[in-house]
Every structure is written in structure tokens, then in C-alpha cells.
VOGU-3710 file (C-alpha; in Angstrom, 3 decimals, decimal comma):
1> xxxxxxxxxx> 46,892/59,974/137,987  47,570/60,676/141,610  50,448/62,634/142,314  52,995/61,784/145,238  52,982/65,682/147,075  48,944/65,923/146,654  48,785/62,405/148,440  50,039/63,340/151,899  47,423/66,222/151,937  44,450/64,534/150,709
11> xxxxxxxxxx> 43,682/62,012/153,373  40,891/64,444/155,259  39,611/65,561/151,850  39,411/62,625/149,546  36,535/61,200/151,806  33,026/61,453/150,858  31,056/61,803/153,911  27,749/61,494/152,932  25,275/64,220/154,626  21,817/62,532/155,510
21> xxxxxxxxxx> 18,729/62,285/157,487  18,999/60,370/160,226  15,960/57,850/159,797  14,244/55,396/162,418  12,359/52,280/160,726  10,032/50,107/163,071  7,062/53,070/163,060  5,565/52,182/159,286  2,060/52,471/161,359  2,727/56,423/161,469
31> xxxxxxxxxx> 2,695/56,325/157,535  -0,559/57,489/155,747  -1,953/54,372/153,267  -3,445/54,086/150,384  -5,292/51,493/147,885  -4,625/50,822/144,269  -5,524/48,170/142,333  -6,841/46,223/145,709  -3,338/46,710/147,135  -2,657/49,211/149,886
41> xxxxxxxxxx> 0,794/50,836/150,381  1,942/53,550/152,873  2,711/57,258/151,363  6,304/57,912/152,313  8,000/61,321/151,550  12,039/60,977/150,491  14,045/63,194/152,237  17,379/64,634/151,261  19,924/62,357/150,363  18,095/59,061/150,516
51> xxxxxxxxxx> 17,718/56,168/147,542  15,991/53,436/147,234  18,063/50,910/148,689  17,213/53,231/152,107  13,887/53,243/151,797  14,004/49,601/151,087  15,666/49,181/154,245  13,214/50,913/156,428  10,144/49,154/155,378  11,885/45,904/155,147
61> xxxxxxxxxx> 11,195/45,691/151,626  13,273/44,840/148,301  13,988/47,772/145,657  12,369/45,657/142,826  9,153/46,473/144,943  9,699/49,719/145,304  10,196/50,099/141,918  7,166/47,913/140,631  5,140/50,430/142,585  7,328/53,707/141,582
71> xxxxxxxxxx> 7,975/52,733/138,202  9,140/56,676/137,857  11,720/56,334/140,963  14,066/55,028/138,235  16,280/57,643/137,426  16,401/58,089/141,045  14,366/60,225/143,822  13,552/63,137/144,726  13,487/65,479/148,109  9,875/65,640/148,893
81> xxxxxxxxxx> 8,841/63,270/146,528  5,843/60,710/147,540  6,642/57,402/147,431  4,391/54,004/147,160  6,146/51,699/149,571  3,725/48,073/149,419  2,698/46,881/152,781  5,127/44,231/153,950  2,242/42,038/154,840  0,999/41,891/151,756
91> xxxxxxxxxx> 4,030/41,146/149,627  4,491/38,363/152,577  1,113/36,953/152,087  1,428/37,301/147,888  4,888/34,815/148,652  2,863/32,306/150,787  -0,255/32,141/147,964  2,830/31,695/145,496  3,975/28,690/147,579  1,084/26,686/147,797
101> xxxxxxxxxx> 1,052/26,747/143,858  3,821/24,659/143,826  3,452/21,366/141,478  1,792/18,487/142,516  4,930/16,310/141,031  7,409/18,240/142,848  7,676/16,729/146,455  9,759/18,464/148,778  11,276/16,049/151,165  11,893/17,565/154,571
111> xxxxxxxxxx> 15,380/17,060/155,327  19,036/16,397/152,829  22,298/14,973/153,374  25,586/17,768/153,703  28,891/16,212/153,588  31,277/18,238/155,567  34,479/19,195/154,032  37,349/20,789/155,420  36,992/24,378/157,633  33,110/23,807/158,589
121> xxxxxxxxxx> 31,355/24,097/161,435  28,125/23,425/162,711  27,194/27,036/162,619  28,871/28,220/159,318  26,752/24,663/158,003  23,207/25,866/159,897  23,831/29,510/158,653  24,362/27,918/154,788  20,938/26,205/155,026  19,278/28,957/157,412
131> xxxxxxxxxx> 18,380/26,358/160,243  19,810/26,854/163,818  22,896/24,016/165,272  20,179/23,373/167,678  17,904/21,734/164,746  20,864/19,712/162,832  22,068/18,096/166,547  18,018/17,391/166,750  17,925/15,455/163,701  21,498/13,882/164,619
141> xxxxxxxxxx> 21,566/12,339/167,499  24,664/12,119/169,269  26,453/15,263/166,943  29,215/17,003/168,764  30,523/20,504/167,615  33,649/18,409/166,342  32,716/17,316/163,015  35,264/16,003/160,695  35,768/16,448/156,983  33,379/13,649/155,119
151> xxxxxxxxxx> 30,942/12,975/157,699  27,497/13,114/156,907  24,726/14,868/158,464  21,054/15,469/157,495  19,953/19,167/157,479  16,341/20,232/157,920  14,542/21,447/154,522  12,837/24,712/154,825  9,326/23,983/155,445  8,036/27,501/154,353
161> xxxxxxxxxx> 10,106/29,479/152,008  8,041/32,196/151,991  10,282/32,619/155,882  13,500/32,045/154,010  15,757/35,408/152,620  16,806/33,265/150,283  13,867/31,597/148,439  15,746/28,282/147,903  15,292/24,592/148,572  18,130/22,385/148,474
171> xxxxxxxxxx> 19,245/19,084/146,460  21,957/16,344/147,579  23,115/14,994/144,472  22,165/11,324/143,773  24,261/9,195/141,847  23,347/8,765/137,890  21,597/12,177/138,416  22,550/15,202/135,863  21,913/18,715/135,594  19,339/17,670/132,682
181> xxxxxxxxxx> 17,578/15,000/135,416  17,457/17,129/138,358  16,454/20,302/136,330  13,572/18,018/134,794  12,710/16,630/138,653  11,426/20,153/139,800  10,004/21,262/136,444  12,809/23,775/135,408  14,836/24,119/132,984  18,855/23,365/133,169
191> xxxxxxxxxx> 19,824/26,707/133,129  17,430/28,423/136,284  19,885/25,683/137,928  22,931/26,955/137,194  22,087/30,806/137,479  21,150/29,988/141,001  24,417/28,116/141,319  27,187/30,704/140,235  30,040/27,945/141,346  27,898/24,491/139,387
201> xxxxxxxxxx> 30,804/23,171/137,344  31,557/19,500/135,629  33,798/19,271/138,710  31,622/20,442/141,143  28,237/18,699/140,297  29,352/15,599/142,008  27,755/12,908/143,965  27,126/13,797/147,722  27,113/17,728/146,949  24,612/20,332/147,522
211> xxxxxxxxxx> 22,603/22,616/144,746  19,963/24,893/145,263  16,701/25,376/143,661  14,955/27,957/143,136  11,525/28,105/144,165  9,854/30,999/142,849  11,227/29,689/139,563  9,422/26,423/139,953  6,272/28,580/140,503  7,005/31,123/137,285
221> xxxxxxxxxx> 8,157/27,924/135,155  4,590/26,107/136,078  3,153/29,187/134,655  4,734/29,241/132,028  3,349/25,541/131,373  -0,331/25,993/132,201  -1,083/29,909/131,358  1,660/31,631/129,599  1,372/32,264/125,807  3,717/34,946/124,080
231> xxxxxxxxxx> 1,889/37,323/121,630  3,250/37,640/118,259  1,841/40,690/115,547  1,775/39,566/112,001  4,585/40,904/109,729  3,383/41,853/106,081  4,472/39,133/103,988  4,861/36,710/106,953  2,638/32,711/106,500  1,646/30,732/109,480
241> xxxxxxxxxx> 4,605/28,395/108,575  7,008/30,578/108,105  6,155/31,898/112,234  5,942/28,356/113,440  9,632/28,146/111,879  10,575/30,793/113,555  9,456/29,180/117,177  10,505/25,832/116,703  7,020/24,786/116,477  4,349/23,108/114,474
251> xxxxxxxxxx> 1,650/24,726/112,745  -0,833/22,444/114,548  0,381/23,803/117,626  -0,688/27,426/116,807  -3,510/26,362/115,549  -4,780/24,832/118,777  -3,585/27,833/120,931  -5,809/29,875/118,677  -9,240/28,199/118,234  -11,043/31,084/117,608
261> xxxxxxxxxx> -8,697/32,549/114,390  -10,052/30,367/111,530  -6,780/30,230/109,586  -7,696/28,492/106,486  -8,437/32,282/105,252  -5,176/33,112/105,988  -3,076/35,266/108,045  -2,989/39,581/107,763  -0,499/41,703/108,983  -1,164/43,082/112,344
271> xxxxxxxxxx> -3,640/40,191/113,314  -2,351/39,039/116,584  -1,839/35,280/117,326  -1,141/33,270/120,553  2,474/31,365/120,598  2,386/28,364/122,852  5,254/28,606/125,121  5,585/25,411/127,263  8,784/23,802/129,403  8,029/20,741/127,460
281> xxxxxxxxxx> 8,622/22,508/124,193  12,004/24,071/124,749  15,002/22,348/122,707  17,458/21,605/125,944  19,015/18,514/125,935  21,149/16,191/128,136  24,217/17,253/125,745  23,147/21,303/126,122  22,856/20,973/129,766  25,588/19,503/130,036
291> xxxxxxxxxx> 27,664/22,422/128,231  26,341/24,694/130,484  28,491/22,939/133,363  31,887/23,846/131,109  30,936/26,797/129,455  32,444/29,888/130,668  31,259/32,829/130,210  32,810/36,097/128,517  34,996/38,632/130,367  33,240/41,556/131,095
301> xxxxxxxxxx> 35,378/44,295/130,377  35,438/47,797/131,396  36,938/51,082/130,150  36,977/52,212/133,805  36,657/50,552/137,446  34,908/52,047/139,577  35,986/50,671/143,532  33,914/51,769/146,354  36,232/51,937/150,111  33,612/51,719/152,871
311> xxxxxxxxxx> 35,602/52,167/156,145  34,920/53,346/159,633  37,601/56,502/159,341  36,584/57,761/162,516  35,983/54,906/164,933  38,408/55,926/167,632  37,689/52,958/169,637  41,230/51,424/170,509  42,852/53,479/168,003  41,056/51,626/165,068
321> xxxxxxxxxx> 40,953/54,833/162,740  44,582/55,145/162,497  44,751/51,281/160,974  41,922/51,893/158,816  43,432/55,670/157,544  46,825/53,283/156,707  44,747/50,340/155,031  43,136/53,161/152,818  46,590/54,964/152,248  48,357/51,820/151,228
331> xxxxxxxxxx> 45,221/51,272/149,097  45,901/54,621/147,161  49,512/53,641/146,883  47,631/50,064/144,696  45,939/52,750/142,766  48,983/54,588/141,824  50,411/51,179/140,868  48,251/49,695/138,276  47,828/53,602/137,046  51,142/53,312/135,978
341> xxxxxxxxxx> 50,579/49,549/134,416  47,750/51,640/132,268  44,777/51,467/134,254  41,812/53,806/134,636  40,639/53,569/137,818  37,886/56,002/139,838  37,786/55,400/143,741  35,241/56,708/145,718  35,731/56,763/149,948  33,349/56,775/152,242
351> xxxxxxxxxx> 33,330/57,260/155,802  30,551/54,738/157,614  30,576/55,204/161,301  27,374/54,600/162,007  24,413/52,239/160,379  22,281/54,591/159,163  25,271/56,873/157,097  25,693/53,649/155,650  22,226/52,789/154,570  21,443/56,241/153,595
361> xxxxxxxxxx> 24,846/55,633/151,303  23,828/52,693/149,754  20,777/54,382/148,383  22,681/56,739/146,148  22,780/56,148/142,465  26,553/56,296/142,375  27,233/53,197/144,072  25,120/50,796/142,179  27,881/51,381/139,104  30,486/50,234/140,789
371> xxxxxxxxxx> 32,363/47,225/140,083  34,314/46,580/143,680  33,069/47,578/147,048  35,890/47,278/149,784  34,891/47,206/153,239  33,022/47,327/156,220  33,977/46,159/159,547  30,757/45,218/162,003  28,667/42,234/161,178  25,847/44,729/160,774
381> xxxxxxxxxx> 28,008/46,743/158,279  28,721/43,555/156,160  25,328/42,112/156,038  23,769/45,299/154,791  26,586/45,743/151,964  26,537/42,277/151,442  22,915/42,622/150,779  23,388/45,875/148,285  25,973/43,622/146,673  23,946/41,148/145,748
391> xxxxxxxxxx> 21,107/43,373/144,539  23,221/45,534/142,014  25,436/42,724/141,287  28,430/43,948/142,811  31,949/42,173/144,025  32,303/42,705/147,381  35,817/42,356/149,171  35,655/41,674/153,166  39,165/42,646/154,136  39,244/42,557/158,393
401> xxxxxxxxxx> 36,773/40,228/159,858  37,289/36,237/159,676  34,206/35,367/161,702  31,576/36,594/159,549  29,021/34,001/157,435  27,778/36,432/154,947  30,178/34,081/152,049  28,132/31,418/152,692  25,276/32,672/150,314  26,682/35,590/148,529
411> xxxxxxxxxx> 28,404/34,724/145,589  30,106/38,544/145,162  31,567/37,921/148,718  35,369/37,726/148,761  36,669/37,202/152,389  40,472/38,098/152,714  40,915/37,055/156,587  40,421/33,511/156,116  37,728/31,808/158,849  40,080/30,403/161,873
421> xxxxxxxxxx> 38,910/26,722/160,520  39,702/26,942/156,953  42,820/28,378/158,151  43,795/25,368/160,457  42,381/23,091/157,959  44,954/24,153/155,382  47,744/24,696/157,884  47,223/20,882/158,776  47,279/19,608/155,144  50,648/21,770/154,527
431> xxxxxxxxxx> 52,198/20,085/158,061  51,027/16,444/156,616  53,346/17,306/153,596  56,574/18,480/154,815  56,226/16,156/158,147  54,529/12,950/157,808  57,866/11,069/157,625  59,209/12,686/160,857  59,087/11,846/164,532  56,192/13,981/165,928
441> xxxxxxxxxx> 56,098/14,568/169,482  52,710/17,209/170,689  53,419/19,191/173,505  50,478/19,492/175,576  50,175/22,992/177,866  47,605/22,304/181,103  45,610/25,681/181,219  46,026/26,993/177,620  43,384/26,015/174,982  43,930/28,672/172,227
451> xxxxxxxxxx> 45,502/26,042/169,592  42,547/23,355/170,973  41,065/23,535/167,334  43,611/22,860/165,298  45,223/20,503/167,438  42,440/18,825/167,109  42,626/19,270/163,152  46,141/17,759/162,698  45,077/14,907/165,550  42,459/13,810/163,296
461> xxxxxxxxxx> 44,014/14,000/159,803  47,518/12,339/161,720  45,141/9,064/162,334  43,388/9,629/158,937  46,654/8,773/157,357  48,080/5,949/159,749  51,083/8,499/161,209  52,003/7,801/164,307  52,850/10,639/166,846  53,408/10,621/170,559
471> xxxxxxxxxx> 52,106/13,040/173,530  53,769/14,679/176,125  52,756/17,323/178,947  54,616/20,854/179,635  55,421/20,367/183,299  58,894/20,091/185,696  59,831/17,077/184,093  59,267/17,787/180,131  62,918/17,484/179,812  63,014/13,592/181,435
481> xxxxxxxxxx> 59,815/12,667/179,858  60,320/13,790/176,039  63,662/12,736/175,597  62,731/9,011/175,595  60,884/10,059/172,845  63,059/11,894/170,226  64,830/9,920/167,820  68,132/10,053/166,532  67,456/8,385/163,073  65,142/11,004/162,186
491> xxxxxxxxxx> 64,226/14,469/162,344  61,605/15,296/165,418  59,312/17,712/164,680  57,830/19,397/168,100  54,305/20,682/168,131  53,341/23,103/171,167  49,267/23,229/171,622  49,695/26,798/172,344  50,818/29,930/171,062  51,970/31,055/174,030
501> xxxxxxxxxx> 55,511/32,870/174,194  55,832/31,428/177,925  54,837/27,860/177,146  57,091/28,295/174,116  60,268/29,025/176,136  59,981/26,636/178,610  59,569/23,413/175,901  62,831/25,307/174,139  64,646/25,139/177,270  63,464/21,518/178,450
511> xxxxxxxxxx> 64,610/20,715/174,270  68,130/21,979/174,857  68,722/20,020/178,169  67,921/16,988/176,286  69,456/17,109/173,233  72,807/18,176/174,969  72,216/14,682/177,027  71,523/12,904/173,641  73,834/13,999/170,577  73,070/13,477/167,359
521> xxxxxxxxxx> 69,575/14,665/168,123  67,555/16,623/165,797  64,248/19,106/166,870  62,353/20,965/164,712  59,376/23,361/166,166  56,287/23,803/164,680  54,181/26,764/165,685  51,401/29,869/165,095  51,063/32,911/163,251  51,621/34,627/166,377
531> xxxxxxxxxx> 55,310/33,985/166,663  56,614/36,409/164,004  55,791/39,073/166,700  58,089/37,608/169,231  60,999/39,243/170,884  64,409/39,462/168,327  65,944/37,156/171,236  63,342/34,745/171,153  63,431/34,443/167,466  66,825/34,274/167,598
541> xxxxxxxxxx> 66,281/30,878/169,659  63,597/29,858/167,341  66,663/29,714/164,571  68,070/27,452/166,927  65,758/25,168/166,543  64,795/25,364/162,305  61,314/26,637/163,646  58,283/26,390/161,555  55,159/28,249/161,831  52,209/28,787/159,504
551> xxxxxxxxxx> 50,577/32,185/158,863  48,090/33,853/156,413  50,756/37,058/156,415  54,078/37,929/156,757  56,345/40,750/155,810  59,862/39,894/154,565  61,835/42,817/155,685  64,762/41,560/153,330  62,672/41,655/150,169  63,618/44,369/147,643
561> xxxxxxxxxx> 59,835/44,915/146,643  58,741/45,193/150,256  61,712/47,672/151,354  60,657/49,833/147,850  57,644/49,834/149,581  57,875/50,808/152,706  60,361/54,012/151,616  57,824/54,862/149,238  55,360/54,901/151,999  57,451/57,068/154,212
571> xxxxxxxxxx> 58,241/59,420/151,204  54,184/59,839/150,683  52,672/60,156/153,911  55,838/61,293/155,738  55,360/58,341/158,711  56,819/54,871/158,871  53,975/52,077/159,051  52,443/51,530/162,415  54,062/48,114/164,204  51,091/46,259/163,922
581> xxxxxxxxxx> 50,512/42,296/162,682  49,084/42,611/160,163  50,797/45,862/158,628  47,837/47,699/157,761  49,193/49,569/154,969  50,993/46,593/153,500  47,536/45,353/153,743  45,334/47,893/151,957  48,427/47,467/149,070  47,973/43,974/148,612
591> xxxxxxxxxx> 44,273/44,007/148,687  43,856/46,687/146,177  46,497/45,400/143,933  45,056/41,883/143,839  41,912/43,169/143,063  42,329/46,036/140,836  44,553/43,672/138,242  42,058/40,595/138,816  39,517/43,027/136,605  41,851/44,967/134,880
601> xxxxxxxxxx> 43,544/41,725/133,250  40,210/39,667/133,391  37,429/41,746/133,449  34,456/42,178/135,928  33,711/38,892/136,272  37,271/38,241/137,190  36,250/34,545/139,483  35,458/33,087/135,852  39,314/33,009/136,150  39,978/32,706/139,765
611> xxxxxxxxxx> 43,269/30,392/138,970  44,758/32,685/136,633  44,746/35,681/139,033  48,768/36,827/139,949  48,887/36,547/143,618  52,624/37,046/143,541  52,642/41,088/143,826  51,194/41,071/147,352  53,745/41,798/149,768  52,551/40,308/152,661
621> xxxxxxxxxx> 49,633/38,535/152,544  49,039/35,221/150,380  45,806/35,014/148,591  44,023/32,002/147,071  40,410/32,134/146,417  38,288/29,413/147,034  34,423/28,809/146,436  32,509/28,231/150,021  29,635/25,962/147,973  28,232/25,810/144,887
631> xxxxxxxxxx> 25,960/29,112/145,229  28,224/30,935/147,889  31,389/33,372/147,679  35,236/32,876/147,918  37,256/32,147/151,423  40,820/33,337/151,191  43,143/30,129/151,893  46,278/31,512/150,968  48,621/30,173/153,158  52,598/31,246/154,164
641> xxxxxxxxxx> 54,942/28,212/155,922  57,853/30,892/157,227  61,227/28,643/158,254  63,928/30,024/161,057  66,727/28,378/159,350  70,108/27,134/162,160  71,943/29,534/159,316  70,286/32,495/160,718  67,998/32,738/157,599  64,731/33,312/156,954
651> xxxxxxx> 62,517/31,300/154,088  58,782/32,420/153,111  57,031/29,607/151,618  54,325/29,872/150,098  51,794/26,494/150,367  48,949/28,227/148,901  48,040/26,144/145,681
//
């Protein structure tokens, strides 16, 4: 267990910083080659510190290559050691021969329907499906970048997977179609489906939605139809019933697979005999298939967890390594928590300033055991650990950036900083239930756009549902032209379309003017994350008003929890927290501690159990995990409605669930 007076020491020493050889790819034509087998590979020599997964990197190939090629490189490599890396061409070349094997029966039709849903955009959709904005708005004439929730646009099929990362077609459910049906359609069987669809449930195999198929399965499964036969050795004792029993087949059907064995002599042990294995024999059902959809699988549990922090520590650029030295030390502080709550619990830090430490880090047998990776801060950063992830089957938690499109097709992805849509999206639904009865009056501000997106958002579900609202612009006469539109019968809820302190002020002021001309009058405000960090005076005239604003975090100072913490934090690292929204140490607390008990009360494949997770520890952030598509990772849309009561108080909502 970590002790309190060892903490405030250990910061500079508890990181791992990884030594290594700083490696250039793009020059594989400087490598000797060599042929085996008719394949030629370049000779490359390891040097000190690097794995596979950096050597993968540098050719541009996958470890399962590497390893085909170095079946000794298992237990790891070696300085010096020669290594078989396959010619990138050539593994290219093997996927495109692989391709045109495809089934005659299967037809792949060169474009599918997507039904947007709520948070989307045209380039979170066209990085899903790996096709450019430019390609959907060519096959959709007339598509602006404001698509709405359940509007329907057709998405170009990849014509040559063999140029895809992913290897995947994709499927618009039809109605009457199952798992069984569809499976059947491209010659696989129900469960290649739903292993390439981590998310496929009874609730989310529905009409209109997307799954993805597998192509190289298609290709292995056809083999399996028109080539593959298993091998079985004769037991002593064992008839040529009693092993068609034991395959769910008929002894005719071994007996055709094996015209050359006359078996009316009899079987002896040791004889070897061909075992037809075809798709068409295999005992899945519509009613097994089926199961598969509601079937959950069992915890994975684990004696110890093993979390991975991968953070910048010394990017000084504006000050960033003091926010990420707090996210890690409130991290610690999580550690120490669930400790106590009987956890084990092994963290190992790294320090990843630049791309190559990273890759050179990822290659190291230590971090393909872990169970939790947290971190990462450039796109660059998260692509190549979401890659790793994915490879060694590894949960990955994004914790800073909100802009990133890696959760679209990694299902270990878990994105804490919810994308700015999603985020508006749900902000909009929680204003539609607390205000749809009330008098809403938008505020419009000439020259400020920041809010333009979710304006547009709550525009477009307020006509959805038939609620009428009225429009007004900020200018020298707000005060004369709003106040024919406030009502006295009803509460008025006011919606700036900025953020803007400024803006804010002046709409408060031209609100007071006209409800002291009109009593009886009633305002509410409804704002932006970005007004908890407001002046104390203009909060204070935000109480005024019963003020509403949405956020993704917030840190109630009067909460006993949150005060524990924040002495404890003092009493460890001898600071206070750094004034900064979010509170990065609050942050790394709440991250850790969600995480950490997610697999210590559920196991390692804690998003079985996604709902079940306690969310209710976190001090300042609210968390609620939601699947991106049925193959793709979890979006945080945990969402906080904070209320500036006229009595001075201060209510945290939370309109997560």
C-alpha cells in the first residue's frame, strides 16, 4: 500500500522513463533481404529496448506477422538479434489475391444506408466507415454539415478492402433480417458476426442499424467449405461410428472424404482419417443465434490490475506538465482508495514526450499484461495506443481530448471528455425536460458564434416537439424588445447563444430593467459550462436570476467528500490544487476511481456491465458510458444541470441516466 509521507517524494521517481533508440522508419530499402519459402523479407537487427510492437511500427507491419516469420520472437527479443520482417508489398499483394477469392454468392453492393443519431457529424460518420465528407456529400446531393438525428444518408462501401485498416464491409439491417439470415447471406457463421460486433445486442440489432462483416472471415469460412478437412488419429478401441458420433456426422460422410481408406476392413489405431468440416454442417440455429444476442459473457476476474498511465510529464508547453503531474497525483490518491476497499493494484507510469519513446514503449513485454492503459494526449499519441490496445486486447481510457475519432472503431476506447456534439446533444434533451412547459425566449449575440452548434441542437429538437419559443437580438434596445415577450403566467426561461461573460451581463441588466417595469415577472437563465468560472459577483447575479447551466464537471466546494479531498490532497503533496476548470487532480481521482472499481467489482471485461458501474464516488465529473456503434468504444455522456438558486444555494443535478 502506498504510504502518505513516501507520496510527496515519489513524484520524480515513480516514473518509468523508458531509455531507447531513437529509430527513423521510411528507409526499409537500406535493409538487407532475403528469400524463404518464395517470400522475401528484410534482415533487421533489434536494438536495445525495442519489442515487437516497434518494429511493427517501423515497417508498417502487424506483430502477428512478425511473429509468423519469428516464431522464436515470442518470449520477446533480443539486442542484436536478426529479425525476419515480411516485405510490406507482399503481405499487401497476399490481401488483394485473398480478396478476389471472395464467393460468387456474396455480392457486395457499393454503397449502405447510416441513420444519424444524436452527437454525429459528417466527419465522426466518414471516419466510422473510412470514406472522406467529401464522398458522402457526393453521393448526397444537397447534404449540409447540419445533419439531424434520424436522417438518412447513403455511405460509400469500400471498394477494396485490402486499402481498409479495418478489413470490414458493412450491413444496414433490413427488416425480417436476423443474425441467423444475415450471417447465412455472406457465408459465415452467427458468431464471426458478433465477435466483430463487441456492442450486437437483442436491442441493438435493429432495423436501420449498421453491422460489420468481416471479410477475411468470409474468405477463411469459404475455405473451410471447399478445402478444409480436420485430421483425426485413431484411438485404440475407437469404430468409425463411434468418431462420426463424436463430430455430429454420418458415417457416409467420412466415408466419402476418405475414398481411398477401404473401411469395410475396419479401422486401426493410429490410421489417420479425413473429418469433413463444412459451414453447412455446423449445428447453429435461428434459436442459437439468437442467444448469442443476450448472452453475456463471464466476468473476467483478476487477482491483480495492472493500469498503465501514459502522460506527457514533461511537456512544458503552456504549463501542461504541472496539470498532467496533478491528474497523475490525484490518480495515486484513487489507488490509495480502493487499496483500502481491498484491492491489489500495480501501476506503472510512463513519461511519453515524444512519438518514438512511446512506440519504443509499447514494444515492451510489460505492457501487453495490462488490463487499463490511461492516457495520451496528441492525436498521434492516441492512435498509436489505440492501435496497441486493440492488438493485446487492452481497455484504453482517453481522459483529455474530446475531438479525437479513434472510439469510433475501437471497442477498448473509453473517452472521458465527451465530443462537443454528444455533449450538446444531451444538454438539449435535459433542457427539453425541465423546460418544455416554459416561456422560452433565445437571445441572439451579433458577432459571437461559440454556442452556434448547440443552438442549433435545441432549435431543432424545440420544433421536433411542437414548442414554441421566440427570438430576440442583444442590442440597445433588448430591454424594450424582450419584455413584450416574457410572460407573467409562466416561468421564462432565457437562453443566451453565447458563453460570453460580456454578452451575459448586458441581457442580465436589460432583464432587470424589465422585470422592475413588469411585476410579477419571472426569468430564469440558461447557460454553458463556462459560467462556473465567472467572477463571485457575477455569480452572485446569476442567483438572482435561478440560473441554469449544463456542464460535464463541477466541483461542489460544500460537499463533505470533496472538502475530505481536497485537505487530503494538501496533506500529501503539501500544495492546494491548481485553479483550473477542470481540477486536474479532482480529475485523475475520479478517473482512476471509476475505473479501478469498474474491474475490481466486475472484472476485466467490466462494459459487460456498463449500467451497473457506481458513478456516484467521482467528485467532479459525471460519467455515463455509452457505445459509439455496434463495433466501436464508449463516449462519456455524463451530464451535470448545476442551479443558482434566488436562496443563495447551489444544486448539482445530475441528468446523466
Amino acid at each position: 500500500m502506498y504510504k502518505s509521507h513516501i507520496m510527496r517524494k515519489m513524484f520524480s521517481l515513480i516514473i518509468l522513463v523508458l531509455c531507447f533508440a531513437n529509430i527513423t522508419a521510411g528507409q526499409n530499402s537500406n535493409y538487407n533481404t532475403v528469400t524463404k519459402n518464395g517470400k522475401t523479407f528484410y534482415v533487421y537487427k533489434v536494438k536495445q529496448g525495442e519489442g515487437l510492437y516497434a518494429v511493427s511500427r517501423i515497417f508498417d507491419v502487424s506483430v502477428a506477422d512478425l511473429l509468423k516469420s519469428n516464431p522464436d520472437a515470442q518470449s520477446g527479443l533480443k539486442n542484436g538479434q536478426d529479425l525476419l520482417v515480411p516485405v510490406i508489398g507482399e503481405v499487401k499483394e497476399t490481401i488483394e489475391i485473398n480478396q478476389n477469392r471472395l464467393p460468387q454468392n456474396i455480392v457486395q453492393s457499393s454503397t449502405f444506408k447510416h441513420t444519424v443519431t444524436r452527437g454525429m457529424t459528417l466527419y465522426s460518420i466518414a471516419q466510422m466507415y473510412e470514406t472522406t465528407v467529401a464522398e458522402i456529400k457526393r453521393l448526397n446531393p444537397g447534404l449540409s454539415d447540419d445533419i439531424s438525428e434520424g436522417q438518412v444518408i447513403i455511405i460509400p462501401q469500400k471498394k477494396n478492402i485490402a486499402t481498409s485498416s479495418t478489413g470490414y464491409m458493412y450491413h444496414t439491417i433490413q427488416p425480417k433480417e436476423t443474425l441467423y439470415s444475415v450471417s447465412k447471406q455472406y457465408s459465415l457463421k452467427p458468431e464471426d458476426l458478433k465477435e466483430a460486433n463487441s456492442g450486437l445486442t437483442a436491442e441493438t440489432f435493429q432495423i436501420g442499424k449498421i453491422i460489420r462483416v468481416p471479410v477475411e472471415q468470409i474468405i477463411s469460412r469459404q475455405a473451410e467449405v471447399q478445402f478444409n478437412n480436420e485430421i483425426h488419429k485413431v484411438k485404440r478401441g475407437e469404430t468409425l461410428f463411434n468418431i462420426s458420433q463424436q463430430y455430429g456426422l454420418k458415417v457416409a460422410d467420412i466415408e466419402k472424404a476418405n475414398p481411398n481408406i477401404n473401411f469395410t476392413s475396419g479401422i486401426k489405431p493410429d490410421m489417420e482419417i479425413l473429418i469433413p468440416t463444412r459451414i453447412g454442417d455446423s449445428v447453429t440455429n435461428e434459436i442459437d443465434a439468437d442467444r448469442l444476442l443476450s448472452h453475456i459473457s463471464a466476468d473476467l476476474r483478476t487477482n491483480v490490475i495492472r493500469v498503465g498511465l501514459l502522460l506527457p510529464f514533461l511537456d512544458e508547453s503552456d504549463n501542461q506538465h504541472y496539470r498532467v503531474q496533478e491528474y497523475y497525483e490525484g490518480f495515486l490518491m484513487s489507488v490509495e482508495k480502493m487499496k483500502e476497499a481491498g484491492a491489489n493494484i500495480e501501476v506503472y507510469v510512463f513519461e511519453i514526450g515524444t512519438q518514438a519513446k512511446l512506440e519504443s514503449l509499447l514494444g515492451t513485454m510489460e505492457m501487453q499484461y495490462l488490463h487499463l492503459i490511461v492516457g495520451g494526449m496528441t492525436d498521434k499519441q492516441i492512435a498509436t495506443i489505440s492501435d496497441f490496445s486493440q492488438k493485446y486486447n487492452v481497455k484504453y481510457v482517453i481522459p483529455f481530448s474530446s475531438k479525437n475519432n479513434e472510439v469510433m472503431n475501437n471497442d477498448k476506447i473509453f473517452q472521458v471528455n465527451s465530443p462537443h456534439l454528444y455533449l450538446y446533444a444531451k444538454a438539449s434533451t435535459v433542457f427539453m425536460e425541465q423546460f418544455s412547459s416554459k416561456n422560452i425566449v433565445l437571445v441572439n449575440v451579433p458577432s459571437k458564434n461559440d454556442k452556434k452548434d448547440f443552438v442549433t441542437i435545441l432549435k431543432s429538437d424545440l420544433r421536433r416537439n411542437n414548442i414554441k419559443y421566440s427570438e430576440v437580438t442583444l442590442n440597445s434596445n433588448l430591454t424594450a424588445n424582450i419584455s413584450p415577450l416574457l410572460k407573467s403566467d409562466v416561468e421564462n426561461v432565457i437562453v443566451p447563444t453565447t458563453g460570453d461573460s460580456g454578452a451575459l451581463k448586458d441581457i442580465m441588466h436589460s432583464l432587470s430593467e424589465s422585470m422592475q417595469q413588469n411585476e410579477g415577472i419571472v426569468t430564469r437563465l440558461f447557460g454553458y459550462p463556462e459560467w462556473q468560472t465567472f467572477s463571485s459577483d457575477l455569480q452572485s447575479l446569476m442567483h438572482t436570476f435561478g440560473t441554469y447551466f449544463y456542464t460535464s464537471f463541477y466541483v461542489d466546494n460544500q460537499n463533505a467528500q470533496t472538502r475530505n479531498f481536497i485537505q487530503d490532497f494538501k496533506k500529501w503533496y503539501g500544495r492546494d490544487l491548481i485553479e483550473t476548470y477542470p481540477k486536474y487532480g479532482i480529475f485523475g481521482y475520479d478517473t482512476g476511481l471509476y475505473f479501478l472499481n469498474a474491474i475490481y467489482k466486475h472484472g476485466v471485461n467490466f462494459e459487460k456491465n456498463i449500467e451497473q458501474i457506481d458513478s456516484s464516488l467521482a467528485l467532479q465529473f459525471a460519467f455515463n458510458f455509452e457505445r459509439v456503434n455496434n463495433w466501436g468504444g464508449f463516449v462519456n455522456s455524463g451530464l451535470f444541470l448545476i442551479h443558482y438558486d434566488t436562496d443563495r444555494k447551489i444544486h448539482k443535478i445530475n441528468k446523466s441516466r
